[in-house]
N, C-alpha and C positions, 0 to 999 in steps of 0.2 A: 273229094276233099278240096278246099278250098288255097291249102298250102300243102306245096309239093313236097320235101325233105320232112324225116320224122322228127328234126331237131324242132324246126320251124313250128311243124305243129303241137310240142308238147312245149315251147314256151308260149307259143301264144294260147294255148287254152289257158296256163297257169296266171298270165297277165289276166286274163277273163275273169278267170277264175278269183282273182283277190276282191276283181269289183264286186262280184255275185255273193262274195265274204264280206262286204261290205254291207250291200244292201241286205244282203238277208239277215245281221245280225242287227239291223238298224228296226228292220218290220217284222223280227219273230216269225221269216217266212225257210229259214232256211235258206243253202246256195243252191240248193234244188229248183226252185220258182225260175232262176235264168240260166242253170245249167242242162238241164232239158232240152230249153228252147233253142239255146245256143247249139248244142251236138246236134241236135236233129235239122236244125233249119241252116244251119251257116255251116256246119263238118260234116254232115249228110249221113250222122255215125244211126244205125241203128235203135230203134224207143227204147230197145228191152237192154241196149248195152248203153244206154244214157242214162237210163232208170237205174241203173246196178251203179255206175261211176256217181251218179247224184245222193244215192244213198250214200255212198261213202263219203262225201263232202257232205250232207246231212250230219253225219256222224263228228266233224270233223267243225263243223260250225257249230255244232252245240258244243262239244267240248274247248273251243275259242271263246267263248261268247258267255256259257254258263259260269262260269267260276268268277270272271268282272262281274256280272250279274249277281250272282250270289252273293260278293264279297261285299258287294253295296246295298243290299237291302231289297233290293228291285223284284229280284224273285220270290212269288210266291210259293215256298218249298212243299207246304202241305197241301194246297191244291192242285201242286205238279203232280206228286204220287201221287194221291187221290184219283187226279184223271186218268193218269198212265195206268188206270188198271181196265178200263174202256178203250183208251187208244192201243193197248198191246196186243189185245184181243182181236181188233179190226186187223191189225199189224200183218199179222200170222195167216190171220182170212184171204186179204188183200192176197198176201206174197203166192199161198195155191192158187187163186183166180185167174193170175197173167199169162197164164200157157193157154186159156179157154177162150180168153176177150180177143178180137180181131185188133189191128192197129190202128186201123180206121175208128174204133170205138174208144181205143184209149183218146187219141187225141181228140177229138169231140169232148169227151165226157173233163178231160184237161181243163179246154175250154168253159166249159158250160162253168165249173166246180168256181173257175179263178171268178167268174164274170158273175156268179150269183155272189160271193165276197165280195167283189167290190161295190155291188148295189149294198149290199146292208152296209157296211164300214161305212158307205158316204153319205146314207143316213143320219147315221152316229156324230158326224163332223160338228154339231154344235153339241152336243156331249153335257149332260148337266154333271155340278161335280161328284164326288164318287157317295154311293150310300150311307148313312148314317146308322141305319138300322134293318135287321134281316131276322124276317120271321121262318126263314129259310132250316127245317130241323136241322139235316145231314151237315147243313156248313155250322150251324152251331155245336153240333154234337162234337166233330173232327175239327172245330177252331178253327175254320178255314179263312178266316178274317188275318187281315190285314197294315200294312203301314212302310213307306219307304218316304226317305227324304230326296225331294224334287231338285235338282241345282237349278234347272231352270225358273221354275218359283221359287226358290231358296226358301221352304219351309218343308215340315214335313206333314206328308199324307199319308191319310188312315181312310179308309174303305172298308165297307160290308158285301161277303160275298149273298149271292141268291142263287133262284134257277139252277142248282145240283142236278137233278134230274135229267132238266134236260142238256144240262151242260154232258152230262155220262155219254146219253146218246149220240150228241155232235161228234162227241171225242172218239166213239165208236165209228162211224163215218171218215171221221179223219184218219182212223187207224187204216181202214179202209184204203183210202185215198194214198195216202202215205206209202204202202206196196206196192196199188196200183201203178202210181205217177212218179214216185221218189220226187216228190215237193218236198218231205218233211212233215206235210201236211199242216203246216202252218196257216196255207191259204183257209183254213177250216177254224183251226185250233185257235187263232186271234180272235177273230170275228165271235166265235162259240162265247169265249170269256169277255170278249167287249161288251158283247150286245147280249148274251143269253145272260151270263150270273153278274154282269155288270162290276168287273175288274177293271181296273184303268188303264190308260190304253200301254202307259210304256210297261205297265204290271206285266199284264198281256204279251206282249211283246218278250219280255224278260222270263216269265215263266215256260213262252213258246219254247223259247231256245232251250231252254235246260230239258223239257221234255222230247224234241225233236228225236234227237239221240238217243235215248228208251226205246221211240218208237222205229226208228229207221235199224237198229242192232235188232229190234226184233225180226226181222224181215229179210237184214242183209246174208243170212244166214241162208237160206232158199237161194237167193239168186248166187252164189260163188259156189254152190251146190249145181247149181246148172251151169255153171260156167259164161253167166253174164255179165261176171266183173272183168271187165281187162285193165290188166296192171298200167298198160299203155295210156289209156282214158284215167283211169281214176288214181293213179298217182299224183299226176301235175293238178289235178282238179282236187285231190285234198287239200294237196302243201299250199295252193295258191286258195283255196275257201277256208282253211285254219289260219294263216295270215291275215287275208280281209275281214275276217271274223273276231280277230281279237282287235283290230283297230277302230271296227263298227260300234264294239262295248264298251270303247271310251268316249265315244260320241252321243250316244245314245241319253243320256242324262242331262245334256246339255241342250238337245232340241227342246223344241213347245212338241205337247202332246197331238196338237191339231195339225202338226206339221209333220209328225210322221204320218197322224192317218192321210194324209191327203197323199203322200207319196206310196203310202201302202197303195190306196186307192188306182193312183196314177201306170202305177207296177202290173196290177191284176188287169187292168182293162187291155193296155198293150201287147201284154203275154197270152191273155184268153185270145184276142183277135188272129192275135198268127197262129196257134195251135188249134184255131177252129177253121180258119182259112185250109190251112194245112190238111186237116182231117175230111174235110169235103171235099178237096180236092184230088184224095189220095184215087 
């Protein structure tokens, strides 16, 4: 450990902890994306007991972050359920895999996941505006279409969803991801609906977070089952990720759309580099 006294250490992760509530409710990535990083690389805690406290901040950042969301229009609430019946599935997959995968492969595979996100998201970065029309059945069928109002454009946008399909599978992946890493699997689930079914980016974003929390409760159940949650770790890392979390959802409306993807962007390549660092050199 980096700080000697346990006082020491459970306020300073909680201070960590509000930024990672920040950023994650900002990019739909969860506090899971820097609380990972943070345990294993700077508190030397364990993957599998960072992965178990990250879920729990997962849990704890959607329930901060969704309900601003929701209450503003931002969330797309039927193509959140719709997906969450793909990502709970991965969820449950993911959460029996982690007894079988070596550590050296979680973090690799960590890496690889954040660093292929950030190549497509920076793709995206000139962004045409949102769809007009969708010959898409599944999103017409289930109304999966759209409309929030932007503060930062000060008008309101309407959007057609597409790519259902393959959007199921991503989100099956991320569920994946999600028990494996305890990211939240946001690093998956943005990009899926940026780039796959072409949702806008703070849609995106705003929809992550309400789904986050579906997916990581499915999952957290296994690991406190194994006794990978420590109260010690994932207390201070809730209280301090449900704070930064509700504060990130008043913010969020007020950036430019290209401005959070660029910090999405900026976020993934950082965090891939030290958890692939890390994983090769285990």
């Amino acid at each position: 450990m980096v700080l000697v006294t346990p006082l020491d250490f459970v306020v300073s992760l909680a201070l960590v902890s509000v930024a990672a509530g920040v950023l994650g409710s900002l990019i739909g990535l969860g506090g899971g994306v820097v609380i990972v990083p943070v345990l294993t690389l700077l508190y030397h805690v364990d993957i599998r007991l960072a992965i178990g406290a990250s879920i729990v901040s997962v849990i704890a950042t959607s329930s901060g972050a969704a309900a601003a969301y929701v209450r503003e229009r931002m969330t797309n609430l039927r193509a959140g359920m719709f997906l969450e019946i793909a990502t709970t599935t991965g969820a449950v997959s993911g959460a029996y895999l982690t007894t079988l995968l070596p550590t050296r492969f979680l973090f690799v595979f960590f890496g690889l996941v954040l660093a292929y996100s950030s190549v497509v998201t920076f793709r995206r970065r000139h962004a045409a505006a949102p769809l007009v029309v969708s010959n898409d059945r599944l999103a017409n069928y289930f109304d999966l279409h759209g409309s929030y109002y932007d503060p930062a454009e000060g008008r309101e946008i309407s959007y057609k969803v597409v790519g259902t399909k393959l959007g199921l599978a991503l989100m099956y992946v991320a569920g994946l991801v999600s028990a494996l890493l305890g990211i939240g699997s946001g690093a998956l689930k943005v990009p899926a609906m940026d780039s796959a079914m072409h949702l806008p980016m703070k849609v995106s974003s705003a929809t992550s977070n309400f789904m986050i929390g579906v997916t990581a409760a499915a999952s957290a159940g296994v690991y406190f089952i194994r006794g990978q949650i420590d109260p010690i770790i994932a207390a201070p890392v809730a209280a301090g990720v449900l704070l930064g979390a509700t504060v990130g959802a008043r913010v969020l409306g007020r950036i430019a759309s290209k401005t959070i993807r660029l910090v999405f962007v900026a976020v993934l390549v950082v965090i891939s580099l030290e958890m692939l660092q890390k994983g090769l050199l285990l």
